[in-house]
C-alpha positions as CSV (number, residue, x, y, z in Angstrom):
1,X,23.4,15.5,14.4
2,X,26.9,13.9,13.3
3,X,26.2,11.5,10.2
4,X,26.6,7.8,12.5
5,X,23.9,9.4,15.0
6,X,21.4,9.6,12.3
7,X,22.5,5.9,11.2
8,X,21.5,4.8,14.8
9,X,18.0,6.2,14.4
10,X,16.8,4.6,11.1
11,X,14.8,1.8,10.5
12,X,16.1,-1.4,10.6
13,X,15.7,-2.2,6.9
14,X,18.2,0.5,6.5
15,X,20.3,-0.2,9.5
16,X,20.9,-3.8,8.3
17,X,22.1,-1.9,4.4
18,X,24.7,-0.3,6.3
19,X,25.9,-3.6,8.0
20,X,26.7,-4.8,4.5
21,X,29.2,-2.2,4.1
22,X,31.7,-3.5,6.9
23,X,33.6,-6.9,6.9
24,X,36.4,-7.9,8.5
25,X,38.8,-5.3,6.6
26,X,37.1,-2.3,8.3
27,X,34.9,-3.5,11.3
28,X,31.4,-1.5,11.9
29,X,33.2,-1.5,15.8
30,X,36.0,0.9,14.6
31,X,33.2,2.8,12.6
32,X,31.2,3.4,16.0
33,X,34.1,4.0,18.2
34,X,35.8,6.5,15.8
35,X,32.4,7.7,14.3
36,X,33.4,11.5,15.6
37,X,37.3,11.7,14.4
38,X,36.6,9.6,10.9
39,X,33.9,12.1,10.1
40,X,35.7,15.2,11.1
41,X,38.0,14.2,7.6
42,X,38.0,14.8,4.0
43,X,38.7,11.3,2.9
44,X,38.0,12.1,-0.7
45,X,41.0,14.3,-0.5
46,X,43.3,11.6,1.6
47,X,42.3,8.6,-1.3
48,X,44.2,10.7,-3.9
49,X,47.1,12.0,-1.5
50,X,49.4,9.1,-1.0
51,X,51.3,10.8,1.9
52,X,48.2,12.0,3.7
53,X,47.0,8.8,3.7
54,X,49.8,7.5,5.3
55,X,49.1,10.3,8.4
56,X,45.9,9.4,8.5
57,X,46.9,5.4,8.5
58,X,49.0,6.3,11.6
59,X,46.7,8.4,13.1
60,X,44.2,5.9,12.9
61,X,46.4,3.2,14.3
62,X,47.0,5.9,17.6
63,X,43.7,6.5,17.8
64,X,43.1,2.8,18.3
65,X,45.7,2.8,20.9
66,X,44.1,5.4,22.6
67,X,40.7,3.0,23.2
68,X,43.0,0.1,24.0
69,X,44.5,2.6,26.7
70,X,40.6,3.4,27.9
71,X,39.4,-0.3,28.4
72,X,42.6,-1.2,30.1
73,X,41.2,1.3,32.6
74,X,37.7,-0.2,32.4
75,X,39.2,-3.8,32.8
76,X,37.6,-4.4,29.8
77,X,39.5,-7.8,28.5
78,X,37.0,-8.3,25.6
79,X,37.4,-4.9,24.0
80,X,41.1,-4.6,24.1
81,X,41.7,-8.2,22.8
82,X,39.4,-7.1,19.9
83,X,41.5,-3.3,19.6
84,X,44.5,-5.6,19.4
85,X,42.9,-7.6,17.1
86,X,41.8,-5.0,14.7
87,X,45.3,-3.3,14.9
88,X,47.5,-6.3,13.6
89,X,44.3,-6.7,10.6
90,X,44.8,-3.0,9.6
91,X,48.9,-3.4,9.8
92,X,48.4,-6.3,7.2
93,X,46.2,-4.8,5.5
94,X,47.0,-1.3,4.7
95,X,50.3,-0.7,6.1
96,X,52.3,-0.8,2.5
97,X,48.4,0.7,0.8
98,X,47.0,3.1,3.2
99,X,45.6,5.0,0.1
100,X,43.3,1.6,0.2
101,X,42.1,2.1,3.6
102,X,41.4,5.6,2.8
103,X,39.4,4.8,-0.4
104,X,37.1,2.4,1.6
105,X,36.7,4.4,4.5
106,X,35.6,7.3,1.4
107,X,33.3,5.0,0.2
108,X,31.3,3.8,2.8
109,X,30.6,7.1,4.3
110,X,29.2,7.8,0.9
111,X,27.8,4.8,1.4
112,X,25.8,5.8,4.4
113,X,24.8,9.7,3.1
114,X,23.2,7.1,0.2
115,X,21.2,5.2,2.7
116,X,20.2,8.3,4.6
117,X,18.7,10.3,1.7
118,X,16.9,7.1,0.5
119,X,15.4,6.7,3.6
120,X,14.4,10.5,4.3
121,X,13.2,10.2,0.9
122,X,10.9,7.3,2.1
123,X,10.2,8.9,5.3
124,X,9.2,12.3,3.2
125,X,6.8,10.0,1.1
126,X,5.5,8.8,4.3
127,X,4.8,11.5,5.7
128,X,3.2,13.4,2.4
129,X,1.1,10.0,2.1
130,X,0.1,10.6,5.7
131,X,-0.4,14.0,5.6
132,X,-2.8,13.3,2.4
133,X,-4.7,10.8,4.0
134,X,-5.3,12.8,7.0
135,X,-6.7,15.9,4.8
136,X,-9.0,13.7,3.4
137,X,-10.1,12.1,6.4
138,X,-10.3,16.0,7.9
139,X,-12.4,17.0,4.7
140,X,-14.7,14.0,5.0
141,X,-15.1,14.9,9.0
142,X,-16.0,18.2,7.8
143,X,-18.7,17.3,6.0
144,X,-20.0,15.0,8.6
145,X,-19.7,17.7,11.2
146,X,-21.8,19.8,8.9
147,X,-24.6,17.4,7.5
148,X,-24.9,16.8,11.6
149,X,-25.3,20.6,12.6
150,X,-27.7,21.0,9.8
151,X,-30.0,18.1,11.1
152,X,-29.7,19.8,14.8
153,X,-30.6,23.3,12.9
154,X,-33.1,22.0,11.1
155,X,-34.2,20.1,14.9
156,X,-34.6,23.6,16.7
157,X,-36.7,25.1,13.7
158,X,-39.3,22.3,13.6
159,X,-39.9,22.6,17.3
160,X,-39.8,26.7,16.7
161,X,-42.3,25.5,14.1
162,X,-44.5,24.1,16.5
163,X,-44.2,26.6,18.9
164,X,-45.9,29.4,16.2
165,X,-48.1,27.3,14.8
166,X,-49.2,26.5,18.6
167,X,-49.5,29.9,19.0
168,X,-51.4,31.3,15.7
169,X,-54.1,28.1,16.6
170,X,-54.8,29.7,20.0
171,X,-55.0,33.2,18.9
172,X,-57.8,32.3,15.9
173,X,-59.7,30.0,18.2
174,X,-59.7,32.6,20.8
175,X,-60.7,35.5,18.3
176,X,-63.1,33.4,17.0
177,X,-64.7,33.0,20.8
178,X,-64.3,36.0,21.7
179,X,-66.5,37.3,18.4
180,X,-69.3,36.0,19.7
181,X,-69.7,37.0,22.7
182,X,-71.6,40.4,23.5
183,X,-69.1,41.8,25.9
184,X,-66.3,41.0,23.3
185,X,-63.8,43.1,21.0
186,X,-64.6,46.3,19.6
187,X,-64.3,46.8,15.9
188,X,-61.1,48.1,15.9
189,X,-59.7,45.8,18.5
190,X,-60.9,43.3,15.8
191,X,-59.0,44.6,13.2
192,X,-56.0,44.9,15.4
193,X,-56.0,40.8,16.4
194,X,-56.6,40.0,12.9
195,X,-54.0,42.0,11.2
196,X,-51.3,40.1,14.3
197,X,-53.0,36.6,13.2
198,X,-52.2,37.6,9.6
199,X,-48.5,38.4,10.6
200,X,-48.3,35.3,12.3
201,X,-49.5,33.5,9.4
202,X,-47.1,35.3,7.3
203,X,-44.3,34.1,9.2
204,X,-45.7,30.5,10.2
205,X,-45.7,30.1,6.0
206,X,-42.1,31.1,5.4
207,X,-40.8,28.9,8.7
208,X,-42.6,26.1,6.6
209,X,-40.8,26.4,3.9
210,X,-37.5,27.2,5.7
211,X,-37.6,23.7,7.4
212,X,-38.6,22.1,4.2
213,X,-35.5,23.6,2.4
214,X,-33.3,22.7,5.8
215,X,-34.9,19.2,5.4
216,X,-33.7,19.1,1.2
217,X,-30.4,20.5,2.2
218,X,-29.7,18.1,4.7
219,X,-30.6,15.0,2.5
220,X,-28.1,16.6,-0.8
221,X,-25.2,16.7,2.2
222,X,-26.2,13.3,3.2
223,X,-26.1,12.2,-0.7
224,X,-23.3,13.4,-1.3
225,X,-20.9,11.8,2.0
226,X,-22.6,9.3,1.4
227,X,-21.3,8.6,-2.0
228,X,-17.8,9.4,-1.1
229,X,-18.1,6.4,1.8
230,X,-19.7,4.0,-1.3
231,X,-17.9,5.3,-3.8
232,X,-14.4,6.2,-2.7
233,X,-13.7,5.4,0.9
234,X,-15.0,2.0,1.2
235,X,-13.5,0.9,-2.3
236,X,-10.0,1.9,-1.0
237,X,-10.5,0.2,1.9
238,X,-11.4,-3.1,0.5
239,X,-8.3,-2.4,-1.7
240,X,-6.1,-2.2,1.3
241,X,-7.8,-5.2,3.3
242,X,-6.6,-6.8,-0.4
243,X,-3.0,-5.6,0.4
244,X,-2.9,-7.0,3.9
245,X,-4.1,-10.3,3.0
246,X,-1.5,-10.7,1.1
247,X,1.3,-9.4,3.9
248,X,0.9,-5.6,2.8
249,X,0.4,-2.8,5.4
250,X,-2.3,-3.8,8.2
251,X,-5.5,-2.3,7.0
252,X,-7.1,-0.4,10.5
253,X,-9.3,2.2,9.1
254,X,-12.7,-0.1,9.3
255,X,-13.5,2.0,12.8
256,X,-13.5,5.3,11.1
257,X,-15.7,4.2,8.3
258,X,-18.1,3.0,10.5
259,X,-18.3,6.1,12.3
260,X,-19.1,7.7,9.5
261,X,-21.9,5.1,7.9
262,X,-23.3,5.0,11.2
263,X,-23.6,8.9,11.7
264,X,-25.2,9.2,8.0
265,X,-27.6,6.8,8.8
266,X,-28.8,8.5,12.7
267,X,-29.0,12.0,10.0
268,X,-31.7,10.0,7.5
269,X,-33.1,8.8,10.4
270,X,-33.5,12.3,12.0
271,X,-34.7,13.5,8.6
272,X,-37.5,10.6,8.4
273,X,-38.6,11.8,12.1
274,X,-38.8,15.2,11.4
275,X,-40.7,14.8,8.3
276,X,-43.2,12.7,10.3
277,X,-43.2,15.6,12.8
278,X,-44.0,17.9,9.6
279,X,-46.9,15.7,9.0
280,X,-48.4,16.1,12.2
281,X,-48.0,20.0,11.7
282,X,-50.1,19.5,8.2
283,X,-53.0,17.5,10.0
284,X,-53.5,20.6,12.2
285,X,-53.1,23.5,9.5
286,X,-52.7,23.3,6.0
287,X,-53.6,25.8,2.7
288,X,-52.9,26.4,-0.8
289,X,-49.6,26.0,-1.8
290,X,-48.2,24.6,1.5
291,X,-44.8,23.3,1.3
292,X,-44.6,20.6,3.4
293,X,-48.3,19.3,1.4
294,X,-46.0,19.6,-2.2
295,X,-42.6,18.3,-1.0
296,X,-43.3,15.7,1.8
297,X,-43.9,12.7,0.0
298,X,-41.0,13.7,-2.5
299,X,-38.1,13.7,0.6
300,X,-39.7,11.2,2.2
301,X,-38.9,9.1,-0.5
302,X,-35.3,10.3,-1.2
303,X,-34.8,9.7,2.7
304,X,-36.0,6.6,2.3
305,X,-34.1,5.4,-0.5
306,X,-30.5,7.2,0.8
307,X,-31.4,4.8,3.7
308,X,-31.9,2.1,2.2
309,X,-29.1,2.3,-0.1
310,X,-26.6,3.1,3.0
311,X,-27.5,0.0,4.4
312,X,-27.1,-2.4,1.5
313,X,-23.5,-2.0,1.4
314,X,-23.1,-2.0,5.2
315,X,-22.2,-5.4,5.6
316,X,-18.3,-6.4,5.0
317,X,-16.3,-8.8,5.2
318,X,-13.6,-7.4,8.1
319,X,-11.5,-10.6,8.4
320,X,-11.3,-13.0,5.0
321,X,-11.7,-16.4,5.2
322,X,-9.0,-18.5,6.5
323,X,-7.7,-21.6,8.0
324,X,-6.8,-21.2,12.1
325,X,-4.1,-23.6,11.5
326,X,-2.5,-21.0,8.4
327,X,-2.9,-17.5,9.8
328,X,-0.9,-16.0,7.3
329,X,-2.0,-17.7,4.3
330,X,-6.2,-16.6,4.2
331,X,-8.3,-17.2,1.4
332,X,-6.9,-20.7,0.5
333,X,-9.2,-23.7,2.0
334,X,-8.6,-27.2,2.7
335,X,-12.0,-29.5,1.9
336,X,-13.4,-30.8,5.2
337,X,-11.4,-28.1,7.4
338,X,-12.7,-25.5,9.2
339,X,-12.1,-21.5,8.5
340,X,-12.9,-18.4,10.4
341,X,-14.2,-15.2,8.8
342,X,-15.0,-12.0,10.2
343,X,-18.2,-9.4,9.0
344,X,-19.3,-6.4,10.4
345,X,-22.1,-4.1,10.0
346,X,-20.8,-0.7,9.6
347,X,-24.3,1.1,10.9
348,X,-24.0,1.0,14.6
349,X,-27.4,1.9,15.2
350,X,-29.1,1.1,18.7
351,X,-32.4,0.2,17.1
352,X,-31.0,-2.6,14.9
353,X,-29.7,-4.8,17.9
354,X,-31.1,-8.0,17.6
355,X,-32.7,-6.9,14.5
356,X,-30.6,-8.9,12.1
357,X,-31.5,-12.5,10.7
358,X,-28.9,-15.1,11.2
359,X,-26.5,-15.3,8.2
360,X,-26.3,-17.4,5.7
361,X,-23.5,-18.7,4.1
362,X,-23.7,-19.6,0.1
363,X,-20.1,-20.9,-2.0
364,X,-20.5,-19.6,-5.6
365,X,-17.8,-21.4,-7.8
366,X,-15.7,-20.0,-10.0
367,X,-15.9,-21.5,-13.7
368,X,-13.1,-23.5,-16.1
369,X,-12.4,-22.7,-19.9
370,X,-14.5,-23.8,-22.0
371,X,-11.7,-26.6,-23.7
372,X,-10.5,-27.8,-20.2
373,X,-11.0,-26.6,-16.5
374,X,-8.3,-24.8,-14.9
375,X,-6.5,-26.6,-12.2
376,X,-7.3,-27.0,-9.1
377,X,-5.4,-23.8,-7.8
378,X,-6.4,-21.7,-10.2
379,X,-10.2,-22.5,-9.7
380,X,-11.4,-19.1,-7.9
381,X,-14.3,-19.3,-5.5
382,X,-16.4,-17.0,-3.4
383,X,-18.8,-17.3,-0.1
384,X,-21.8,-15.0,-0.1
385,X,-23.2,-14.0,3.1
386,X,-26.9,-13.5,3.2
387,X,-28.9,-11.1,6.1
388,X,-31.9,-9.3,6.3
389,X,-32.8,-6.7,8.2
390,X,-36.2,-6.0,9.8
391,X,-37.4,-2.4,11.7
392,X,-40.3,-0.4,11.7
393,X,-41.9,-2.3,8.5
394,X,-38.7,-1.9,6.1
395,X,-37.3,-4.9,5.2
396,X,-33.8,-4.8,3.6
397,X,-31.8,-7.6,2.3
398,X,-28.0,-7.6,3.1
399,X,-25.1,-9.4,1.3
400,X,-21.4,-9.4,1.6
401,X,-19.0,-11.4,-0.5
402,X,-15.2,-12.7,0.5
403,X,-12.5,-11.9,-2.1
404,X,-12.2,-15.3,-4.2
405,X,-10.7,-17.9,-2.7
406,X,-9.1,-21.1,-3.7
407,X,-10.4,-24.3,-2.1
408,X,-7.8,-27.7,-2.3
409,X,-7.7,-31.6,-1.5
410,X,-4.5,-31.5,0.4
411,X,-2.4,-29.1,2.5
412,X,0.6,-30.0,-0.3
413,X,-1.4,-27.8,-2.6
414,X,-1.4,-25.0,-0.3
415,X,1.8,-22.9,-1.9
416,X,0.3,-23.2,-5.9
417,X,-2.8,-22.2,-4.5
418,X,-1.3,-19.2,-1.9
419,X,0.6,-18.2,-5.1
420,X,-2.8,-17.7,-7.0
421,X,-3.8,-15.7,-4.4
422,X,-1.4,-13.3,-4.7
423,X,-1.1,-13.4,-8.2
424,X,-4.9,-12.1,-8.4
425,X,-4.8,-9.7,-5.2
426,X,-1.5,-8.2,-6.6
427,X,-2.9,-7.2,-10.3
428,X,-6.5,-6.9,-9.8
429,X,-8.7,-4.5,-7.7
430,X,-11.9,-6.3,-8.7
431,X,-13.4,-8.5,-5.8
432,X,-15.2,-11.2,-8.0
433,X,-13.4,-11.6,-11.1
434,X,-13.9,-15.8,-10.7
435,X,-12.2,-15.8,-14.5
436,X,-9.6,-14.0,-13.7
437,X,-7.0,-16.7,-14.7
438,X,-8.5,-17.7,-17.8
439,X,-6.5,-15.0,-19.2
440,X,-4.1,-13.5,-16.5
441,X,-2.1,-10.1,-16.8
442,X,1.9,-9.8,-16.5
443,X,3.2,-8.5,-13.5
444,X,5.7,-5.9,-13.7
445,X,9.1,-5.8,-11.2
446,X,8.1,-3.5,-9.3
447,X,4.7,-4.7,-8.3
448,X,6.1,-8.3,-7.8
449,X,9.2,-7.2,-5.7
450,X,6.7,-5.2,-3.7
451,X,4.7,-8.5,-2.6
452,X,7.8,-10.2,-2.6
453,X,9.2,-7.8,0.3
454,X,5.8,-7.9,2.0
455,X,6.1,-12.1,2.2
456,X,9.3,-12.0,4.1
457,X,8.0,-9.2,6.3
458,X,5.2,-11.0,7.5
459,X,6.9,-13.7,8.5
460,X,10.4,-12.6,9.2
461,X,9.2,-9.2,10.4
462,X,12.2,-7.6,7.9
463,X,11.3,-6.6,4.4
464,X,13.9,-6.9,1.3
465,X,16.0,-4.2,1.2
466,X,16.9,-2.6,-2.1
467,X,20.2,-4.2,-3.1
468,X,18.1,-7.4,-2.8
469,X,15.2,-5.9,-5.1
470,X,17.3,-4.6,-8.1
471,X,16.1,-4.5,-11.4
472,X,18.0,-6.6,-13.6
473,X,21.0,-4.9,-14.8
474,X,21.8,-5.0,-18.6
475,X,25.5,-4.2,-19.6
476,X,26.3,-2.6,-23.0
477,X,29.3,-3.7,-24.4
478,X,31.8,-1.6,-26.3
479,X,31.4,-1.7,-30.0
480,X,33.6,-3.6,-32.2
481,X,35.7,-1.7,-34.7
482,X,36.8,-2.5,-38.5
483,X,40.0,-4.2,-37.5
484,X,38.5,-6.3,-34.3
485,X,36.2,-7.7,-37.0
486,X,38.4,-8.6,-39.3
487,X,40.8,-10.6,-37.0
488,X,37.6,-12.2,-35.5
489,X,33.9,-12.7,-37.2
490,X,31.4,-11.3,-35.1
491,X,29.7,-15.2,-35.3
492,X,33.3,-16.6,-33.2
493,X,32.8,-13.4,-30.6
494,X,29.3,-14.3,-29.9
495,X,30.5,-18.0,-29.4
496,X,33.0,-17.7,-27.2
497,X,32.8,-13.8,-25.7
498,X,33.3,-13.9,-21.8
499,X,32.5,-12.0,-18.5
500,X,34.5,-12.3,-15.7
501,X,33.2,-13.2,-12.9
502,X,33.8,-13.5,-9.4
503,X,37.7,-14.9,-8.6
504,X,38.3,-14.0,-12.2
505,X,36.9,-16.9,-13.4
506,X,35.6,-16.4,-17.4
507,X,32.0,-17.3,-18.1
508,X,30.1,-16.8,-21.6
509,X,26.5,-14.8,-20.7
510,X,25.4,-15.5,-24.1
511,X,22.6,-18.5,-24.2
512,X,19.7,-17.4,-26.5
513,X,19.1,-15.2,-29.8
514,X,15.7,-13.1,-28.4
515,X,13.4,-14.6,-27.8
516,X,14.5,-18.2,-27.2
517,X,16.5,-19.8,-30.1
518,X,19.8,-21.4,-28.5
519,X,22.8,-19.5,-29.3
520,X,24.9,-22.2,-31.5
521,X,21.8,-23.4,-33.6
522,X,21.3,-19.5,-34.9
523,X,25.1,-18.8,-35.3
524,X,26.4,-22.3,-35.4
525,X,26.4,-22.5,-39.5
526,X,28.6,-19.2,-39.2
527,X,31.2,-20.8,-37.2
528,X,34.8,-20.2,-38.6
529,X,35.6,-23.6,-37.1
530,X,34.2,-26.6,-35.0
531,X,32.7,-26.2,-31.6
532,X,34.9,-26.9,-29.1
533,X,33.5,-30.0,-27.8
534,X,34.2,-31.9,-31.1
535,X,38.1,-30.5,-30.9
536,X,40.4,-33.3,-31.0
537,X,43.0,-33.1,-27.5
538,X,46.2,-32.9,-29.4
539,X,48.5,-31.0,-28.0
540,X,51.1,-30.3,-31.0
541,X,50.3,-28.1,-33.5
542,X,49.3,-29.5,-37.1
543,X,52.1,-27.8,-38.7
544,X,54.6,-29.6,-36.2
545,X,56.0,-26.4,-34.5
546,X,56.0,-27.4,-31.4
547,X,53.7,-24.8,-30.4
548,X,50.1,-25.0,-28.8
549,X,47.7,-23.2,-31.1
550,X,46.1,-19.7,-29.4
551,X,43.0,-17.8,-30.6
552,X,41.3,-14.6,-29.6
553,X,38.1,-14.6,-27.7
554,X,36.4,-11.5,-26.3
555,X,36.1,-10.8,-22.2
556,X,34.5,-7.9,-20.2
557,X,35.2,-6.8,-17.1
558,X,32.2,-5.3,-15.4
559,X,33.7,-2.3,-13.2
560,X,31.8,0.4,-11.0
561,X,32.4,2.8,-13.6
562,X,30.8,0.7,-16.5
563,X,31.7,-1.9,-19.0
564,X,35.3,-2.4,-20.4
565,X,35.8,-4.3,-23.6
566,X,39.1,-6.8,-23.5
567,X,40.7,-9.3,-25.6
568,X,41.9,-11.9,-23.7
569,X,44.5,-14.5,-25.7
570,X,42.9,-18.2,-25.2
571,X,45.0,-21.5,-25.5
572,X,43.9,-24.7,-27.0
């Protein structure tokens, strides 16, 4: 696809970049019109070819004449007054420098290959990060899918269970019968039921233990996805929910975690069930040795506890507090306002409807220093919600906890206090640090232009871009040699040493000696004369010569290439 095609498809973050390359000397217009014929040239090789340049100058200049030619056809007024238009502007412009026009036009396509690789680059990231996500969530699913045929195994082989055991109890009761009575077995026929009943015994003892090491199995599988969903999965996803309260990417994975809390909990479940079915089994027929006798009480009690555990951390806060009228600012609360939150109870389980008690809502405050309290906005805060949950004689008691939250007087207070928030959600992954800001860490660029990028996407819908999120740029400025130093004392360059900046116009960059000591009170002393401002305005020179006195002061000119070290003659 030809380079400007690609252009078209990119994101808008990068399609607005490659605005910023056109003005008024080369219009984006002429760009899209001419896309195919400017990119079918070498313009690397026309910038340093004065007469090539001035072909390609004229041949650009037909080629505009050409679409002036086709929107005559189209009665197209507004096009060709704009051809015409763009014509007389490249006449004046690069008529007597067409080595100028080529040299831009160079540029920009490089430009644009720029903006293309970074945003394939991105887009490769993306997609990695995707494809990384969606392994995980395909390994997780895997051992779901697993723990959940194991259980349904485990299913068919208790009720295959109770199908032998059905059958060895009616073949010893009728032996036993049929011994008594005087028309019954002969000796050998006797021997012959026996020896099946001790066969079937045989097997009835390993299909015990079978289902009791299916049973064991199960709960390790269900241990151990359920400690990747506490310990890994929902973790990140309260880290995300931190990133989108804050204007990061929208955090919409809550369904899928729930899917899988809920179908670790129906497992235990299944498990507790069987084992009761197990019981029932041992009523009827036990012996020495029996392996549901010796390990019943033992998973009935890890089952128990995986359960109850599980269920503990079900309850989450989905949607953080927040004021209706502030949608995009949650977590910060005006006194005597309202706020909406959002929880959910990730174990969708048909048998707790209507089980849970109605929540209740508890503020825990955050605390000052211990030689002042921090201000208001800086005071963190969180809300604990309280539940219990009542089935089948277990009681468990539920609690979820908002991220902290900063609590003001008066909706002036709401930016210090939105700024907090992101100050802590930015730098910190722990959900109830209240003391957070009684020693807060530094933030480095990259995190802080991340957030900032985020707060003008959620509200203008269009991140930063990267010329806007540069690192600061430090300049190194050509050493001095011998003779420089002689004619001028390294004290006077620091003084007065320039930059120029935009229209040319000379400014000193110099303020402060690290960290923060003003410029002219640690040189000042080494001054080879008096500051400027304390020069008396005579215009004749001392020695009566007539002539205004010059001195040297040192100017850089910042190019693309780098740094370039002048000396620039100065009147006074």
């Amino acid at each position: 696809m030809a380079q400007w095609g690609q252009l078209k498809l990119l994101d808008p973050k990068y399609q607005e970049q490659v605005q910023q390359l056109y003005d008024d000397s080369f219009p984006m217009d002429i760009r899209q019109c001419l896309s195919k014929w400017i990119e079918s040239i070498d313009w690397d090789y026309v910038a340093v070819e004065e007469s090539l340049a001035t072909v390609r100058f004229h041949d650009l200049l037909a080629q505009l004449d050409d679409q002036h030619s086709r929107f005559a056809l189209e009665k197209n007024l507004l096009r060709q007054h704009n051809i015409r238009k763009f014509k007389r502007n490249f006449q004046d412009h690069f008529q007597e420098d067409p080595v100028h026009m080529a040299m831009i036009i160079s540029r920009n396509l490089k430009e644009e290959q720029r903006i293309l690789a970074a945003a394939k680059s991105i887009e490769t990231d993306r997609e990695n990060t995707q494809t990384s996500m969606v392994l995980e969530k395909q390994k997780l699913d895997n051992k779901v899918k697993d723990m959940k045929n194991k259980v349904q195994e485990a299913d068919q082989n208790i009720k295959s269970l109770e199908y032998l055991q059905d059958e060895h109890d009616f073949k010893l009761n009728t032996l036993k019968n049929r011994e008594h009575e005087i028309n019954g077995l002969t000796p050998k026929q006797l021997e012959h039921e026996k020896l099946l009943i001790v066969e079937m015994c045989f097997k009835l003892k390993f299909k015990r233990g079978e289902v009791v090491g299916q049973l064991a199995e199960v709960l390790n599988m269900a241990e151990a996805v359920q400690s990747d969903l506490i310990s890994e999965e929902l973790p990140k996803w309260k880290k995300r929910q931190q990133s989108s309260c804050i204007g990061g990417p929208p955090n919409a994975c809550l369904d899928q975690l729930q899917n899988w809390f809920t179908a670790v909990a129906e497992s235990l479940q299944q498990v507790r069930q069987q084992l009761k079915e197990l019981q029932e089994l041992e009523q009827k027929y036990t012996y020495d040795n029996d392996p549901i006798t010796q390990q019943k009480g033992l998973l009935e009690g890890r089952a128990l506890a995986l359960f109850r555990n599980l269920l503990e951390r079900s309850l989450v806060v989905e949607r953080q507090p927040c004021m209706p009228t502030h949608p995009q600012r949650p977590l910060v609360l005006q006194t005597k306002m309202q706020f909406t939150v959002k929880l959910r109870f990730l174990v969708k389980l048909q048998e707790f409807n209507n089980k849970l008690k109605k929540l209740l809502e508890q503020r825990v405050p955050g605390k000052g220093k211990k030689e002042g309290p921090l201000i208001v906005t800086e005071e963190l805060h969180s809300i604990c919600f309280e539940s219990e949950l009542r089935q089948s004689g277990l009681e468990i008691k539920l609690e979820a906890i908002s991220l902290p939250i900063v609590v003001i007087s008066h909706i002036s207070q709401l930016p210090s206090g939105w700024a907090s928030i992101l100050w802590y959600n930015m730098l910190t992954s722990e959900p109830q640090n209240l003391e957070f800001f009684l020693s807060p860490p530094t933030v480095s660029w990259g995190q802080l232009s991340e957030v900032l990028s985020w707060q003008f996407s959620s509200v203008t819908k269009r991140g930063l871009n990267d010329e806007q999120l540069d690192k600061p740029v430090f300049h190194a400025v050509e050493p001095y040699t011998k003779k420089e130093l002689s004619a001028v004392s390294l004290p006077d360059i620091i003084r007065t040493y320039k930059v120029m900046a935009a229209e040319n116009i000379p400014e000193n960059p110099l303020r402060f000696l690290y960290p923060d000591i003003p410029k002219d009170k640690a040189f000042g002393k080494y001054y080879a004369r008096a500051s400027e401002a304390s020069e008396p305005m005579d215009v004749e020179s001392p020695n009566g010569t007539g002539y205004i006195k010059t001195f040297f002061i040192s100017v850089s000119e910042v190019h693309p290439s780098g740094p370039v070290l002048h000396c620039w003659r100065g009147k006074s």
